[in-house]
Phi, psi and omega in degrees: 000127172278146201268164204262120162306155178279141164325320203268310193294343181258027184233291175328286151356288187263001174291314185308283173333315188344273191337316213277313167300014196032074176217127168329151175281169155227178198268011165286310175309290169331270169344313183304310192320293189288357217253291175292042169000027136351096182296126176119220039213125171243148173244131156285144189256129191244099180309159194237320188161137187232100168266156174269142165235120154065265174276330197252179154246102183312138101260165156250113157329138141238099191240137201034047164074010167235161187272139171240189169201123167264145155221167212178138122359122184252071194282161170300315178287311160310310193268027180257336178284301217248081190221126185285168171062017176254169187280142208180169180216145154261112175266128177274145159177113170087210168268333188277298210062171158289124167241150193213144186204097194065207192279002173311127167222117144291126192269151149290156157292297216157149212242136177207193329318163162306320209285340167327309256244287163349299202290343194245352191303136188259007163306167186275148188275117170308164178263153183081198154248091179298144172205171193199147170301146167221128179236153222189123171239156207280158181249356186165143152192137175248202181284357217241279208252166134233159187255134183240150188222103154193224201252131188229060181264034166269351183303342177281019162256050165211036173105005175251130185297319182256082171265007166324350201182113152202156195259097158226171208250132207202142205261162189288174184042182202069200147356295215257349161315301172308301180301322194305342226241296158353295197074348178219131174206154173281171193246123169256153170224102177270161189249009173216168161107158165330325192233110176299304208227105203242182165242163196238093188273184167282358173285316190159213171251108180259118145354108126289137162290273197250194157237153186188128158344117196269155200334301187300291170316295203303006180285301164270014166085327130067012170302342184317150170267162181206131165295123162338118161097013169267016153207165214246166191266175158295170178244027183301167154256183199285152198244332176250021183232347174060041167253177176223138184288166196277169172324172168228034184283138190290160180286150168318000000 
């Protein structure tokens, strides 16, 4: 008896055929793609809106039929990628990958919600809730988000190997005022609910969005550790919101 593809490996199956059958994907197919981390594997991106945050450029997403956020460098080749309402693509390799647009190739920064990143991770769902310290100094911040740059070494269960030197994004008020203000908190990782990986404040729990390269790795793409603060961002300000990012002496 021959054994039966499983939905999601036969959802893979014709996203990969597609092309050759000359047929659409759907957005159950899309989802299989990005879903299987598969390296090479491109998904399609539909842009949304596109902002400068400090070093970086924000978009918003709709990739495999769920809302995302890309982020990248604001390199000539990203922002020729990071156009709202245009059509784009995410190629996987790694927790960052590639957005692609025409012969345009973006290296990404980083990918978010977390929980994208979670849903597809081929760890095993830790027992408990794991947690660790994490220190961290801000790297930007406006009225919306902050950017935190230290050590996050619960990000490895969603794919970063190396967590020593990461960026991470975590939204202003509520919850998230003390750690931001702190510099230091714990890092938790739950393996199921909306926000996997929060900092634990005396307030509560502030939501990570996303995890991101810090400026210098994200250049090459990059997973590799590094010390916090060894290589450094600009001191621009933001073009469209006028904040400025904060000092930058590295965490203890």
């Amino acid at each position: 008896m021959k054994p039966s593809l499983t939905p999601c490996l036969l959802a893979v199956a014709l996203c990969i055929a597609g092309p050759l059958l000359g047929c659409a994907a759907s957005e159950s197919g899309d989802r299989a793609r990005f879903a299987s981390g598969v390296p090479g594997m491109t998904t399609p991106v539909k842009v949304v809106s596109v902002r400068r945050r400090g070093p970086y450029l924000q978009a918003r997403l709709v990739l495999g039929g769920r809302d995302a956020e890309g982020w990248s460098l604001p390199s000539e080749a990203c922002q020729a990628v990071f156009v709202p309402d245009a059509e784009a693509a995410y190629r996987d390799d790694g927790p960052q990958g590639q957005w692609l647009r025409g012969d345009f190739v973006c290296q990404s920064s980083g990918l978010g919600p977390i929980s994208l990143l979670r849903d597809r991770s081929s760890r095993a769902t830790p027992r408990g809730v794991p947690r660790s310290q994490a220190n961290y100094r801000t790297l930007y911040i406006d009225d919306e988000l902050a950017l935190l740059r230290g050590v996050f070494r619960e990000a490895q269960y969603v794919g970063y190997t190396h967590s020593i030197d990461l960026v991470a994004v975590v939204p202003r008020g509520g919850n998230c005022e003390v750690p931001i203000a702190a510099g230091v908190a714990s890092l938790e990782y739950r393996g199921k609910g909306a926000h996997p990986m929060s900092l634990v404040g005396r307030e509560g729990l502030c939501p990570v969005q996303a995890f991101l390269l810090p400026p210098g790795r994200a250049e090459s793409g990059a997973e590799g550790a590094t010390s916090a603060g060894a290589d450094e961002t600009t001191g621009e300000t933001s073009e469209t919101d006028g904040t400025k990012p904060q000092g930058d002496s590295g965490p203890d």
